[in-house]
C-alpha positions as CSV (number, residue, x, y, z in Angstrom):
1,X,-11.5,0.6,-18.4
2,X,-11.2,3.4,-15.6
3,X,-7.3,4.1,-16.6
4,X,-7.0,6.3,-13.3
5,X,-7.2,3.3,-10.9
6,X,-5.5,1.4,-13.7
7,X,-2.8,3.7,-12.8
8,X,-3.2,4.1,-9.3
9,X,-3.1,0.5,-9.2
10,X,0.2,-0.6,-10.9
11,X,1.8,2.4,-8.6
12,X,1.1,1.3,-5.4
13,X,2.2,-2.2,-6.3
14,X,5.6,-1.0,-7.2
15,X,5.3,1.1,-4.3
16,X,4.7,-1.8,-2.3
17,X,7.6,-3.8,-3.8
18,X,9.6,-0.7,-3.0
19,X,8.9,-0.4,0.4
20,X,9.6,-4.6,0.5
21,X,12.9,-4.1,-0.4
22,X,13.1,-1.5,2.4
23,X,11.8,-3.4,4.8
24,X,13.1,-6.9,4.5
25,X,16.5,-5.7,5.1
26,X,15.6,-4.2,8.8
27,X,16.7,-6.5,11.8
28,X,13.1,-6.3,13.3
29,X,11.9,-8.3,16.2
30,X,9.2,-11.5,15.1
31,X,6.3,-9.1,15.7
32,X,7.4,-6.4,13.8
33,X,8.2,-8.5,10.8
34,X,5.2,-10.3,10.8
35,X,3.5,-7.0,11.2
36,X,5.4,-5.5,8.2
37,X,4.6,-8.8,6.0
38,X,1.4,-9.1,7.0
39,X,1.0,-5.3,5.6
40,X,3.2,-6.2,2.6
41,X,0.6,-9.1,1.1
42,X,-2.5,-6.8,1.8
43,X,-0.6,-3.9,0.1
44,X,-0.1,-6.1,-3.1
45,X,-3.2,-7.8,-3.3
46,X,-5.3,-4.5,-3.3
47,X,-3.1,-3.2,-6.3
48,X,-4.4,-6.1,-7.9
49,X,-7.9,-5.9,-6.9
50,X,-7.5,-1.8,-8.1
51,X,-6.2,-3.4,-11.4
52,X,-9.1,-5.5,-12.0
53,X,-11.4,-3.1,-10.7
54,X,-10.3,-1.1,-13.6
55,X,-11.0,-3.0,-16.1
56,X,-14.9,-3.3,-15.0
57,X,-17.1,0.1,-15.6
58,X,-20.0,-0.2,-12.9
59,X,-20.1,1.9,-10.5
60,X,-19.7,-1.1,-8.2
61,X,-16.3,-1.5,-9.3
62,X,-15.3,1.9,-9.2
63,X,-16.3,1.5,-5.4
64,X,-14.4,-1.2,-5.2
65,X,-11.9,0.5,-6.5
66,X,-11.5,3.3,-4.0
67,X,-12.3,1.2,-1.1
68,X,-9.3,-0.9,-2.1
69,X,-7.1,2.0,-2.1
70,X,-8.2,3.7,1.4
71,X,-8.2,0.0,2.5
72,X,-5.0,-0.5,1.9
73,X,-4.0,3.5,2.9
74,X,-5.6,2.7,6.1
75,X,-4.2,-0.8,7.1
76,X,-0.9,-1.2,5.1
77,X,0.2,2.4,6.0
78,X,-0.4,2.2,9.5
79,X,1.0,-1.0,9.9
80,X,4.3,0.0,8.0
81,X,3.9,3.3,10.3
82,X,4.3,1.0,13.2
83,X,7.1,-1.4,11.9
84,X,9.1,1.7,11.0
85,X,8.6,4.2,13.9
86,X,7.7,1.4,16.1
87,X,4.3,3.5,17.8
88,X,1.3,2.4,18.2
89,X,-1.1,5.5,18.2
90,X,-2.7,4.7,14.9
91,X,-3.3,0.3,15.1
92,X,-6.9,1.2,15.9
93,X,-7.3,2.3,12.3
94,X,-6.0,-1.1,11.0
95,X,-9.3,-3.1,11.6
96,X,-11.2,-0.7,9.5
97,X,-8.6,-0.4,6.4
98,X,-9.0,-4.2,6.4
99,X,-12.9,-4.5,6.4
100,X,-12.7,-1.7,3.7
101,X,-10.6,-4.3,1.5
102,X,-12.7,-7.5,2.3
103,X,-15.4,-5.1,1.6
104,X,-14.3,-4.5,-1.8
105,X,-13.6,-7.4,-2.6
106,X,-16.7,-8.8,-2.4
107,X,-18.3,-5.6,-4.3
108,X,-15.9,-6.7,-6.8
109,X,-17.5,-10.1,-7.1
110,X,-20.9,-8.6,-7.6
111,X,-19.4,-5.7,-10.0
């Protein structure tokens, strides 16, 4: 088991649970709030993927691994960028944080 994603993992999930709690209490527009859950559900589901990655010891997972967590860095943090600041300079960095995590997903399959 690779304990640092292991760790890395279960933090961002309770980082994302944080930052739920946050942001379900804001009185945002439809877009921003299906922005911010959109963000919310990718955040979660790559501390899960990290977790499992974990618990694999290819190199493949450990690639999986990281590109879960810049995945998520990329979309997730840019999206709650947006919903919170409400600017837009960074969205063209979403589409690539998401193919990172589909991406490691499917090396996760393969790991």
């Amino acid at each position: 088991m690779n304990n640092i994603f292991f760790r890395i993992g279960s933090l961002n999930a309770a980082t994302s649970i944080i930052i739920s709690a946050i942001g379900g209490h804001k009185p945002w527009e439809l877009d921003r709030k299906l922005t911010f859950n959109t963000a919310f559900n990718l955040h979660i589901t790559s501390s899960i993927g990290m977790i499992i990655s974990s618990y694999r010891t290819t190199n493949v997972a450990f690639l999986s691994a990281t590109l879960f967590l810049i995945g998520s860095s990329l979309f997730s943090g840019v999206a709650y960028y947006r919903c919170f600041s409400n600017d837009k300079k960074f969205n063209r960095l979403m589409p690539s944080g998401g193919s990172m995590i589909i991406l490691a997903w499917c090396l996760l399959a393969l790991s």
